[in-house]
BABA-434207 format. One line per field, with one value per atom (N, C-alpha, C): y negated, x, z negated; residue in one letter. Coordinates in Angstrom, 1 decimal, padded with zeros to 4 digits, always signed. Example, Ala and Ser with C-alpha at 12.3 -4.5 7.8 and 13.67 -1.06 7.14 Angstrom:
BEGIN
v: c(+005.7:+004.5:+003.3:+002.2:+001.1:+000.0)
u: c(+013.2:+012.3:+013.2:+012.8:+013.7:+012.9)
w: c(-007.8:-007.8:-007.8:-007.1:-007.1:-007.9)
guba: c(A:A:A:S:S:S)
This chain:
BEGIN
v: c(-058.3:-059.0:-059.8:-061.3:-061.5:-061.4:-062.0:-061.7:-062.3:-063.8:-064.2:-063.6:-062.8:-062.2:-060.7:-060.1:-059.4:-059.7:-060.4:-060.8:-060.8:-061.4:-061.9:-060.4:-059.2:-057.7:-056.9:-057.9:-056.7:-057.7:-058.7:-059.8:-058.9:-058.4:-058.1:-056.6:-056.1:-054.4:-054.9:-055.4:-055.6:-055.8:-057.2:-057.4:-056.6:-055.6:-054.2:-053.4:-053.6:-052.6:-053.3:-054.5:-055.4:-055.5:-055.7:-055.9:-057.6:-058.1:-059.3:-059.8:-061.0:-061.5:-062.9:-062.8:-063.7:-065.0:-065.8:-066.4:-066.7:-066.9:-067.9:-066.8:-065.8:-064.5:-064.8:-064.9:-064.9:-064.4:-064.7:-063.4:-062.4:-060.9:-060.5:-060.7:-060.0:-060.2:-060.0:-060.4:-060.6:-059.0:-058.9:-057.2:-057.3:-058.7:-058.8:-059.1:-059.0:-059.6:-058.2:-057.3:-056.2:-054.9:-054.2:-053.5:-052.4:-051.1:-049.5:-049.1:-048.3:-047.0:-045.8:-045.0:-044.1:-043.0:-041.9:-041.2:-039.8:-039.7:-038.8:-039.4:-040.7:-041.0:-040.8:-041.2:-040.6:-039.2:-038.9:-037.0:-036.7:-037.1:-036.7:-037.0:-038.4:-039.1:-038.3:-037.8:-036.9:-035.7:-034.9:-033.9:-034.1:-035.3:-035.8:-035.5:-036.5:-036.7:-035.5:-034.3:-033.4:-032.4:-032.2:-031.9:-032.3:-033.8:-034.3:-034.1:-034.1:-033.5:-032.6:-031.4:-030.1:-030.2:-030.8:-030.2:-030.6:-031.5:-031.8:-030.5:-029.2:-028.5:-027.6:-027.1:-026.1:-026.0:-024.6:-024.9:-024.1:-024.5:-024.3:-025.5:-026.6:-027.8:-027.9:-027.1:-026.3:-026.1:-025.1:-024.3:-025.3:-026.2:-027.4:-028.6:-028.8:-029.6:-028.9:-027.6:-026.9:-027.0:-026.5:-026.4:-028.1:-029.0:-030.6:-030.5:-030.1:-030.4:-029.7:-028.9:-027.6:-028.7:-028.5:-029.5:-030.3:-031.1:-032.1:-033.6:-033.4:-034.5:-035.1:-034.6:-034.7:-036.4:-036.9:-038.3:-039.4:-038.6:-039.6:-039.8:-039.0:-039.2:-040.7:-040.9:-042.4:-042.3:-043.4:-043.1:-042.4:-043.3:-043.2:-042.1:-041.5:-040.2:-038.8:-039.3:-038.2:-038.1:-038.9:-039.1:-037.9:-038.0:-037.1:-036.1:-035.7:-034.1:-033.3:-034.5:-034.0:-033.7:-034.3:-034.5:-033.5:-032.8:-031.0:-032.0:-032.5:-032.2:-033.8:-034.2:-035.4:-035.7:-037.3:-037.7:-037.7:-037.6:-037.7:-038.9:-040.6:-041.3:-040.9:-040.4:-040.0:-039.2:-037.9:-036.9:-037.2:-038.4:-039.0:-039.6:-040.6:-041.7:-041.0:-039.6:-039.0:-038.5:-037.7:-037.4:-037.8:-039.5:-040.5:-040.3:-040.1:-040.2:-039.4:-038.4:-037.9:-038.4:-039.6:-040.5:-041.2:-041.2:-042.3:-041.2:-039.9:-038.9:-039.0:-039.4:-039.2:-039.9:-041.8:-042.8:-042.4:-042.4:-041.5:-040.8:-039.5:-038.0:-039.1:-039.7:-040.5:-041.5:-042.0:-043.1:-042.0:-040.5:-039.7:-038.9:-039.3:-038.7:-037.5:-037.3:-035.7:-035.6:-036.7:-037.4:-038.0:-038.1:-039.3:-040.3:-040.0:-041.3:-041.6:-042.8:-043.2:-043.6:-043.9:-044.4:-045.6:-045.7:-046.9:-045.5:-046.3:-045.4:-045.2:-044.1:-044.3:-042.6:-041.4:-040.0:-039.8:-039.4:-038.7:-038.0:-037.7:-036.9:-035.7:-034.5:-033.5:-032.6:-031.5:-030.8:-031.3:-032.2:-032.7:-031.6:-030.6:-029.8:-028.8:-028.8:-027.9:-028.6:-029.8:-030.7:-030.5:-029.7:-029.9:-028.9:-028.8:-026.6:-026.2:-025.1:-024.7:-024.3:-024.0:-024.2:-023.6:-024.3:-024.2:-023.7:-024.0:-023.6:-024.4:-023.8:-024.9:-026.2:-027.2:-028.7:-029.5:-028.6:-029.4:-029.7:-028.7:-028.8:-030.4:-029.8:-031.1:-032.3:-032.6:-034.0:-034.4:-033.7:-034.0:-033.5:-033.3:-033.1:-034.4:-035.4:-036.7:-037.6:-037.8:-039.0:-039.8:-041.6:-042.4:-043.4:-043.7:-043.9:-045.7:-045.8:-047.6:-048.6:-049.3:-050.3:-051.4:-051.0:-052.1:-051.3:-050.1:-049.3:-049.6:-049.2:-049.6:-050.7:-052.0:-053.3:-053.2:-053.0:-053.2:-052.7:-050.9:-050.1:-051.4:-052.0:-052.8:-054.1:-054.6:-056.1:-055.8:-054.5:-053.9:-053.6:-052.7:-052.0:-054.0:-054.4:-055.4:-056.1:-056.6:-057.4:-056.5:-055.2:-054.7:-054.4:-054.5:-054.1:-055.6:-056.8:-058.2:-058.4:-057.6:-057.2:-056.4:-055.6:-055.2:-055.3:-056.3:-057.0:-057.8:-058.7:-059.6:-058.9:-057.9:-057.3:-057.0:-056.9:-056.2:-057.4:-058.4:-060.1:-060.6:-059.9:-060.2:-059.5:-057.9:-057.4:-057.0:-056.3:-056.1:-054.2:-054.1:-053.0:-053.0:-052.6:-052.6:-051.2:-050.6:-049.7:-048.8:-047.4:-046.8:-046.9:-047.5:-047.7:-047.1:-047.0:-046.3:-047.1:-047.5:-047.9:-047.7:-046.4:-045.5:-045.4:-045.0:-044.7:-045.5:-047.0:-048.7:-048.4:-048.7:-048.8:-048.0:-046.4:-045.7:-046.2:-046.4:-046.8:-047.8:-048.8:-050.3:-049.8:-048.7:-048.6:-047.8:-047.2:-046.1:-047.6:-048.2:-048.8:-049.7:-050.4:-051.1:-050.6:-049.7:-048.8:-048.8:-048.1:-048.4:-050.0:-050.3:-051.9:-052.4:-052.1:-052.3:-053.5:-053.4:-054.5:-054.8:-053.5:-053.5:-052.6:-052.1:-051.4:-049.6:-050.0:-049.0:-048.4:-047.2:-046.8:-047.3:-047.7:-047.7:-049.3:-050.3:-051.5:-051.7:-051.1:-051.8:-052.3:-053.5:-053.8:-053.9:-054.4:-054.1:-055.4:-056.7:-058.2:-058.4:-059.2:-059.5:-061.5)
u: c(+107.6:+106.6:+107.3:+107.0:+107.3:+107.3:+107.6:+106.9:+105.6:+105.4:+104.3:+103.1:+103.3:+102.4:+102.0:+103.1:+103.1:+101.9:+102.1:+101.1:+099.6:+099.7:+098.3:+097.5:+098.5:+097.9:+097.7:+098.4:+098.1:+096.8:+096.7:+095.3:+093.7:+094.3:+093.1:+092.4:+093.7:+093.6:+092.8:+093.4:+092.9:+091.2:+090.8:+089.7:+088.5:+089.3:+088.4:+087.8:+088.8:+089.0:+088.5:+088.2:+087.5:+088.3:+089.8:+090.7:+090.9:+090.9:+091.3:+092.6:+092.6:+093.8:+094.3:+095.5:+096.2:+097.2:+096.5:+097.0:+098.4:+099.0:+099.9:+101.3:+100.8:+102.1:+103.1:+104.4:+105.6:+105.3:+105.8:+106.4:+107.4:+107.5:+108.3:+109.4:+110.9:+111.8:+111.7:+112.1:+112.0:+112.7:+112.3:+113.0:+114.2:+115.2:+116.3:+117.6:+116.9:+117.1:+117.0:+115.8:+115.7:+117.0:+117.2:+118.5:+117.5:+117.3:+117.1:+117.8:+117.1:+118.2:+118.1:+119.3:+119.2:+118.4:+118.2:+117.4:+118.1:+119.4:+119.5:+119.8:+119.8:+119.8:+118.7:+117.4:+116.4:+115.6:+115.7:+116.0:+116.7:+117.8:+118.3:+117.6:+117.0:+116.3:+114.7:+114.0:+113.1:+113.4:+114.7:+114.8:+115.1:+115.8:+115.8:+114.6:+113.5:+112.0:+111.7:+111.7:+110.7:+111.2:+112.7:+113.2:+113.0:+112.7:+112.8:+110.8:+110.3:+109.0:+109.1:+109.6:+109.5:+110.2:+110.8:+111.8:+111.1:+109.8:+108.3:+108.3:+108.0:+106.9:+108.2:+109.5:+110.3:+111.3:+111.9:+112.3:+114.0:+114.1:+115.6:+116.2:+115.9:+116.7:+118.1:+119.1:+120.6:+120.3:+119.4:+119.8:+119.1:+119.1:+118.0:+119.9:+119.8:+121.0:+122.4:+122.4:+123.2:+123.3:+122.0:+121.9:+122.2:+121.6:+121.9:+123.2:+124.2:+125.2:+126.3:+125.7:+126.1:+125.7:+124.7:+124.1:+124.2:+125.2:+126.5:+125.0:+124.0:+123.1:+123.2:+123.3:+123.9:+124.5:+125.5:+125.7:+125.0:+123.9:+123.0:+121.5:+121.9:+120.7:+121.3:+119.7:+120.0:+120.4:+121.4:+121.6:+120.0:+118.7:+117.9:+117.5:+117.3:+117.0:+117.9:+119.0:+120.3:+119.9:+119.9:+119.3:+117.8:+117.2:+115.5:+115.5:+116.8:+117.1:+117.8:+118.5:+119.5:+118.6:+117.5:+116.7:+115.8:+115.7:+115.3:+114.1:+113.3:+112.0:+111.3:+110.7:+110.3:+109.0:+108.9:+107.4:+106.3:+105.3:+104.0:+104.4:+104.4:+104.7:+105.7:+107.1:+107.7:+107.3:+106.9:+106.4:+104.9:+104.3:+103.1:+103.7:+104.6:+105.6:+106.1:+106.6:+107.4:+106.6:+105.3:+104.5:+104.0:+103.9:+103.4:+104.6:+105.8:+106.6:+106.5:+106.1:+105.4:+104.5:+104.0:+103.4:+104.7:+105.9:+107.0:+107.1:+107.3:+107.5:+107.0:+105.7:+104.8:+105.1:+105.5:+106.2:+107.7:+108.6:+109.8:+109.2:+108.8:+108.3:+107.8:+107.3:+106.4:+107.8:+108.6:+110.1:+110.8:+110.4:+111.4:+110.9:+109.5:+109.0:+107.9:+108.0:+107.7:+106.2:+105.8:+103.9:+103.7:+102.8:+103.0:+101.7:+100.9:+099.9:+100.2:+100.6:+100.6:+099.2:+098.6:+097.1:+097.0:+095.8:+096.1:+096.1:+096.7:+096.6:+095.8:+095.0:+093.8:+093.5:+094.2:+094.2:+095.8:+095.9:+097.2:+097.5:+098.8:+099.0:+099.0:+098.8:+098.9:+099.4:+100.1:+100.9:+102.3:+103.0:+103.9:+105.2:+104.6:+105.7:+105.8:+105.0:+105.6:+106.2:+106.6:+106.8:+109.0:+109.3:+110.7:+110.9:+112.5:+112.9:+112.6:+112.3:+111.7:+112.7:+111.9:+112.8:+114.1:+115.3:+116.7:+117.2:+116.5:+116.8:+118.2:+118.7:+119.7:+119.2:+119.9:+119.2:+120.0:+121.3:+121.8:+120.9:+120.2:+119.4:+118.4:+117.6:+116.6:+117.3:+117.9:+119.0:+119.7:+120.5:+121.0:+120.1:+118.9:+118.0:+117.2:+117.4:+115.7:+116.3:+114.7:+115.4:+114.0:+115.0:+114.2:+113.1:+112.4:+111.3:+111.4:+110.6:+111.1:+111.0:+111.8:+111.8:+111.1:+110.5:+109.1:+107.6:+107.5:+106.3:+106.9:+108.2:+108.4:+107.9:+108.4:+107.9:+106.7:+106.1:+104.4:+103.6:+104.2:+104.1:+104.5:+105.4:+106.1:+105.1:+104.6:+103.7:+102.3:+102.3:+101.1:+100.5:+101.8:+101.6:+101.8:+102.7:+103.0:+101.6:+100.8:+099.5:+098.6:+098.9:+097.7:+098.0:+099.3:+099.6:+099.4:+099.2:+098.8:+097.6:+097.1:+095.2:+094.9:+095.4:+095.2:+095.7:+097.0:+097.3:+096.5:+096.2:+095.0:+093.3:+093.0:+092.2:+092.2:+093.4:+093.8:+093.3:+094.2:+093.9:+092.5:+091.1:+090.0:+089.1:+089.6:+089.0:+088.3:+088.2:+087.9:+088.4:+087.7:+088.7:+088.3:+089.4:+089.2:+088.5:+087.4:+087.2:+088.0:+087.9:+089.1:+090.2:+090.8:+092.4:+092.7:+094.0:+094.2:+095.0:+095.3:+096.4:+097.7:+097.9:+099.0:+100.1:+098.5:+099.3:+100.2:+099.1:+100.3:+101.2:+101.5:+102.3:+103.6:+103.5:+104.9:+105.1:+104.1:+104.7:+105.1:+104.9:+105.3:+107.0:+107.1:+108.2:+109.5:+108.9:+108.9:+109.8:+109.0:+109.1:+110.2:+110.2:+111.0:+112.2:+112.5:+114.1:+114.2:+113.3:+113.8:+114.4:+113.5:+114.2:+115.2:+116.0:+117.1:+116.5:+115.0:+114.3:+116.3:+116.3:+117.6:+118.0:+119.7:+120.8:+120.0:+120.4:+119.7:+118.4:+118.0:+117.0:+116.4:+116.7:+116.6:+116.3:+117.0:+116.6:+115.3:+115.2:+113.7:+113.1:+112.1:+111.2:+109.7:+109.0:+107.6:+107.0:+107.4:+106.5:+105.8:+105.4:+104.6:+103.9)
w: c(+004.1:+003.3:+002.2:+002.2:+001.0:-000.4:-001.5:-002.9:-003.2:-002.4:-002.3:-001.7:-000.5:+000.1:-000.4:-001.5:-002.1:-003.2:-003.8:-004.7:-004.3:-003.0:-002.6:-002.2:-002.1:-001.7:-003.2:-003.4:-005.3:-005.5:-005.2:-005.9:-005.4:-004.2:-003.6:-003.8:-004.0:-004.9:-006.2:-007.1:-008.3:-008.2:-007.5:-006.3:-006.7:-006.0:-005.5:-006.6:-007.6:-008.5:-010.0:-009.8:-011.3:-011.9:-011.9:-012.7:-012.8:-013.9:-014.3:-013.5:-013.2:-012.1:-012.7:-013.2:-013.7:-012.8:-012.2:-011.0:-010.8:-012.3:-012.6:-013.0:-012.6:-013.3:-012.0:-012.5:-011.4:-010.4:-009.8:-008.5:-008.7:-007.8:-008.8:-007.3:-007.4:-006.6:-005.4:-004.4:-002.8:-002.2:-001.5:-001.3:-000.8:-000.2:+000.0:-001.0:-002.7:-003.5:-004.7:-004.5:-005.2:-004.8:-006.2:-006.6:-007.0:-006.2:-006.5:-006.6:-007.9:-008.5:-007.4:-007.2:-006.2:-006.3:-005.5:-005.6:-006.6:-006.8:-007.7:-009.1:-009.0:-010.6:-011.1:-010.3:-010.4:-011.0:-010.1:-010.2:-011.8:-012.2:-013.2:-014.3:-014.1:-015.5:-015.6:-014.5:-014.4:-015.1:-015.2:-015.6:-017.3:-017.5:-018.9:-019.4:-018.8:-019.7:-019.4:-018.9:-019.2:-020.0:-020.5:-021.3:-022.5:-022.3:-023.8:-024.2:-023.4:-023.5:-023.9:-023.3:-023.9:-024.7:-025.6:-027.1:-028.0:-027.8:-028.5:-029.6:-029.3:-029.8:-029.6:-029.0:-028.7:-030.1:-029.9:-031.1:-030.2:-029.1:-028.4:-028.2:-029.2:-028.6:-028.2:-029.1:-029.3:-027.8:-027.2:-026.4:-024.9:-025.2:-024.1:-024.1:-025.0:-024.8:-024.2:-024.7:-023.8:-022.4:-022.0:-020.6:-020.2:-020.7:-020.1:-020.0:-020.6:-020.8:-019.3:-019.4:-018.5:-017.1:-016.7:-015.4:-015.2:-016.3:-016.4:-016.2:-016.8:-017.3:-019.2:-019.7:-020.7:-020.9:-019.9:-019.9:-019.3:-019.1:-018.2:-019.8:-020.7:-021.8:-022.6:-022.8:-023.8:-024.8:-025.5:-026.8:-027.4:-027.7:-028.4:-028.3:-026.7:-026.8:-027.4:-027.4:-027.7:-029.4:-030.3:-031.5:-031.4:-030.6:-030.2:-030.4:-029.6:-029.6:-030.3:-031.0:-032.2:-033.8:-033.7:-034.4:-034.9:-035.9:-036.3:-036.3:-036.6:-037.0:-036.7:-035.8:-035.3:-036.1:-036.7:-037.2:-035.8:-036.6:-035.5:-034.9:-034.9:-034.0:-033.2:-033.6:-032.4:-031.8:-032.2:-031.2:-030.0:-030.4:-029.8:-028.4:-028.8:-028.2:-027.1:-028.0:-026.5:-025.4:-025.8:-025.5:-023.7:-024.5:-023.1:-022.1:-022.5:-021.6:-020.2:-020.4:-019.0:-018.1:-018.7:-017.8:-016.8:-017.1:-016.5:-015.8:-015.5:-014.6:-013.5:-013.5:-012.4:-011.3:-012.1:-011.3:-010.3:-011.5:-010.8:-009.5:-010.2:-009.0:-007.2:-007.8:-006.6:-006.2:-006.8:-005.6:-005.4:-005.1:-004.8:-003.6:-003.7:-002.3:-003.0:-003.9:-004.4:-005.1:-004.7:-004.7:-003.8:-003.1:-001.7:-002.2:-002.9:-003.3:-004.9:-005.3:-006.4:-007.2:-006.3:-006.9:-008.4:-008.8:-010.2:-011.5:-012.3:-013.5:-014.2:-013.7:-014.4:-015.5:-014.9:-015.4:-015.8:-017.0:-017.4:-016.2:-015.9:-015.6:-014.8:-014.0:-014.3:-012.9:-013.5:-011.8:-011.7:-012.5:-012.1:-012.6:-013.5:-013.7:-012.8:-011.8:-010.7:-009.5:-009.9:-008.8:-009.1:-010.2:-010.7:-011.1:-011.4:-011.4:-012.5:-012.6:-013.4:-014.7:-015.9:-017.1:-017.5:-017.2:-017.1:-016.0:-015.0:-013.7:-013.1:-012.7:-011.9:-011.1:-011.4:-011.1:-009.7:-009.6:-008.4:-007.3:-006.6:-005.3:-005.3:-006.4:-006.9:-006.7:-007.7:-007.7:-006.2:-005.9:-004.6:-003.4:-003.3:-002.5:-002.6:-003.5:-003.4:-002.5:-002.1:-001.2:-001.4:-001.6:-002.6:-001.3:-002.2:-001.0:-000.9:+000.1:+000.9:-000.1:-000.3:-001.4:-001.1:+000.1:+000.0:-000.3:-000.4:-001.1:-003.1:-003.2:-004.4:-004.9:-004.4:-004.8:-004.6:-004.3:-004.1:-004.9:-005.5:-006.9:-008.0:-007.6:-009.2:-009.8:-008.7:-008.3:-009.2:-008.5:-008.9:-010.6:-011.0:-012.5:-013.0:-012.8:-013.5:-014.0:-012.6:-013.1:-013.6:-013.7:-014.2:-015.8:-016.1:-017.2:-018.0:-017.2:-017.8:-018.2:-017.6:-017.5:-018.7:-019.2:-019.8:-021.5:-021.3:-022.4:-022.7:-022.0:-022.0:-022.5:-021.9:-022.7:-024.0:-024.4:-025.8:-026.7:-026.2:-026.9:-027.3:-026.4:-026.2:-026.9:-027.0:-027.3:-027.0:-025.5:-024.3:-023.8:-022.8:-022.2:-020.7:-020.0:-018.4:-017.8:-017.5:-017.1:-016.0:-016.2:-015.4:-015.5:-016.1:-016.5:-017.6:-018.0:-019.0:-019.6:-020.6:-021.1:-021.4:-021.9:-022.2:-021.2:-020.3:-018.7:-018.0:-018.1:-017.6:-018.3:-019.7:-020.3:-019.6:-019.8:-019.2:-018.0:-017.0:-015.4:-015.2:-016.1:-016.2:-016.5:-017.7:-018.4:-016.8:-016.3:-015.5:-014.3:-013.6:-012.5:-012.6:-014.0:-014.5:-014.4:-014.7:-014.9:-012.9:-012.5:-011.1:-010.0:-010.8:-010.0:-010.7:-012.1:-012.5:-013.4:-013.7:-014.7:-016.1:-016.5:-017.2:-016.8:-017.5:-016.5:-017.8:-018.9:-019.6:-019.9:-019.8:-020.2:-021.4:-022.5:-023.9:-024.2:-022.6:-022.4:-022.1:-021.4:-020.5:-021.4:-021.0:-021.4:-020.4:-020.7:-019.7:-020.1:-019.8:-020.1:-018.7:-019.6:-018.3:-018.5)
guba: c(X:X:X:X:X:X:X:X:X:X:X:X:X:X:X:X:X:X:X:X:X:X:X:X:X:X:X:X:X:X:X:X:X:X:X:X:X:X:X:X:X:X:X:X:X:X:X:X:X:X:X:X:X:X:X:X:X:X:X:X:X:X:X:X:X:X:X:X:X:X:X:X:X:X:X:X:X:X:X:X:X:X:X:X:X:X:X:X:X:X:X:X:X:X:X:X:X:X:X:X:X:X:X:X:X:X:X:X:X:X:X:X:X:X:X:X:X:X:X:X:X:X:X:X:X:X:X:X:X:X:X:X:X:X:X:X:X:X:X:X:X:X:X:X:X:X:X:X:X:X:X:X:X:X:X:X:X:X:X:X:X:X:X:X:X:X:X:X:X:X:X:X:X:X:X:X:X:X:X:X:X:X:X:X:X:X:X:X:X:X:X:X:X:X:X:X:X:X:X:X:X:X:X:X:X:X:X:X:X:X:X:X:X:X:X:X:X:X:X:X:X:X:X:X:X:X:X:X:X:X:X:X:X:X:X:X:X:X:X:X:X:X:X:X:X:X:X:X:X:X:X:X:X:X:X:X:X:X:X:X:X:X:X:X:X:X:X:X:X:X:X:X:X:X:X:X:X:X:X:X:X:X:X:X:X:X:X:X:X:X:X:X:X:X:X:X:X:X:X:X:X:X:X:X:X:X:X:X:X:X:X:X:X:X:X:X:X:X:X:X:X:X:X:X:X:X:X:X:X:X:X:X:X:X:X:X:X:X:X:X:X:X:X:X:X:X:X:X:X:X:X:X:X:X:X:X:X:X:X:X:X:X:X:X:X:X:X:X:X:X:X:X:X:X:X:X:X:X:X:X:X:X:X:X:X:X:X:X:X:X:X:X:X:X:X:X:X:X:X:X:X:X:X:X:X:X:X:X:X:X:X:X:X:X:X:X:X:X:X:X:X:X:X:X:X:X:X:X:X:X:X:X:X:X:X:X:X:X:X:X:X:X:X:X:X:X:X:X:X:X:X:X:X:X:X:X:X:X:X:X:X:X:X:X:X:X:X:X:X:X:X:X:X:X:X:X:X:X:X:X:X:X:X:X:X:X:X:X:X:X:X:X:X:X:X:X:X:X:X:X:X:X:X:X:X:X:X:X:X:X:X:X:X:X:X:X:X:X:X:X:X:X:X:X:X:X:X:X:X:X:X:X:X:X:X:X:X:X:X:X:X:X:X:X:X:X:X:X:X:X:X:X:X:X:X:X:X:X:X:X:X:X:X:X:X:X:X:X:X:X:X:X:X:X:X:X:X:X:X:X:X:X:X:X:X:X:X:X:X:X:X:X:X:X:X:X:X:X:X:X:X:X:X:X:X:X:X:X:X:X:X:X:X:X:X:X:X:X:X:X:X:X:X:X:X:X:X:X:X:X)
């Protein structure tokens, strides 16, 4: 499939779904052209965010960084986030911020095989922590167990969040809202998808335009 033809299947999803369609938004990259992150880099950065979710409200951060360290993920954390965890006592915006981050989970969990319907973003979350080992569990299996899913279902995920996340910017502008969608939700999977197609090389890069 092309990128062009790519587009013309997310136009018609949207279509279905009453979402606002922005004719003139790029194309995104051709699939002979797009760069996936592998399936255990993956895997690793999943174990990141749910760690760094749970260090929200936990009071073993010492003992959360430990173990990262140990499972030799530790070099795979963001600067920004390494600051998160180092951090005794987070304000409400951060702790809110982080919060969403379990919405980028879901995306991940899903290029790894470990969801098989992504669907639109429309419900937080939920179930995804039984989808990953359980708390301080050994992480080799997980990680070197994913296996990343077709980078042409990916791109078609990417096409997708992208115009919907333009839809919804655009609603913001209007002062508007798109029924059934969530916002929050685009936002992390936008943020989520982006890191997988190598939108930027860093976590802490990404951005989500549109």
């Amino acid at each position: 499939m092309t990128a062009q033809q790519r587009k013309n299947q997310t136009e018609i999803i949207l279509k279905e779904n009453n979402i606002p369609i922005n004719p003139y938004l790029p194309l995104i990259e051709e699939e002979n052209e797009a760069v996936i992150r592998s399936a255990a880099d993956i895997a690793k950065r999943i174990l990141i965010l749910a760690y760094l979710c749970t260090s929200i409200e936990s009071d073993d951060k010492e003992d959360i960084i430990t173990y990262l360290k140990a499972e030799n993920l530790w070099e795979y954390v963001s600067i920004k986030e390494k600051e998160l965890f180092n951090k005794v006592l987070l304000s409400e915006k951060e702790a809110m911020n982080l919060s969403w981050r379990a919405e980028c989970i879901n995306v991940l969990l899903w290029s790894i095989n470990k969801i098989d319907n992504l669907g639109l973003p429309i419900d937080e979350a939920s179930g995804t922590i039984n989808l990953i080992p359980g708390y301080m569990e050994p992480s080799e299996e997980f990680v070197n167990g994913a296996v990343i899913r077709d980078t042409a279902e990916i791109l078609d995920a990417s096409d997708l969040i992208y115009r919907i996340h333009w839809a919804i910017k655009q609603a913001r502008i209007d002062n508007t809202e798109i029924p059934n969608i969530n916002p929050d939700v685009v936002q992390e999977w936008h943020q989520a998808i982006n890191w997988i197609t190598f939108y930027e090389d860093r976590w802490d890069d990404i951005t989500t335009d549109t």
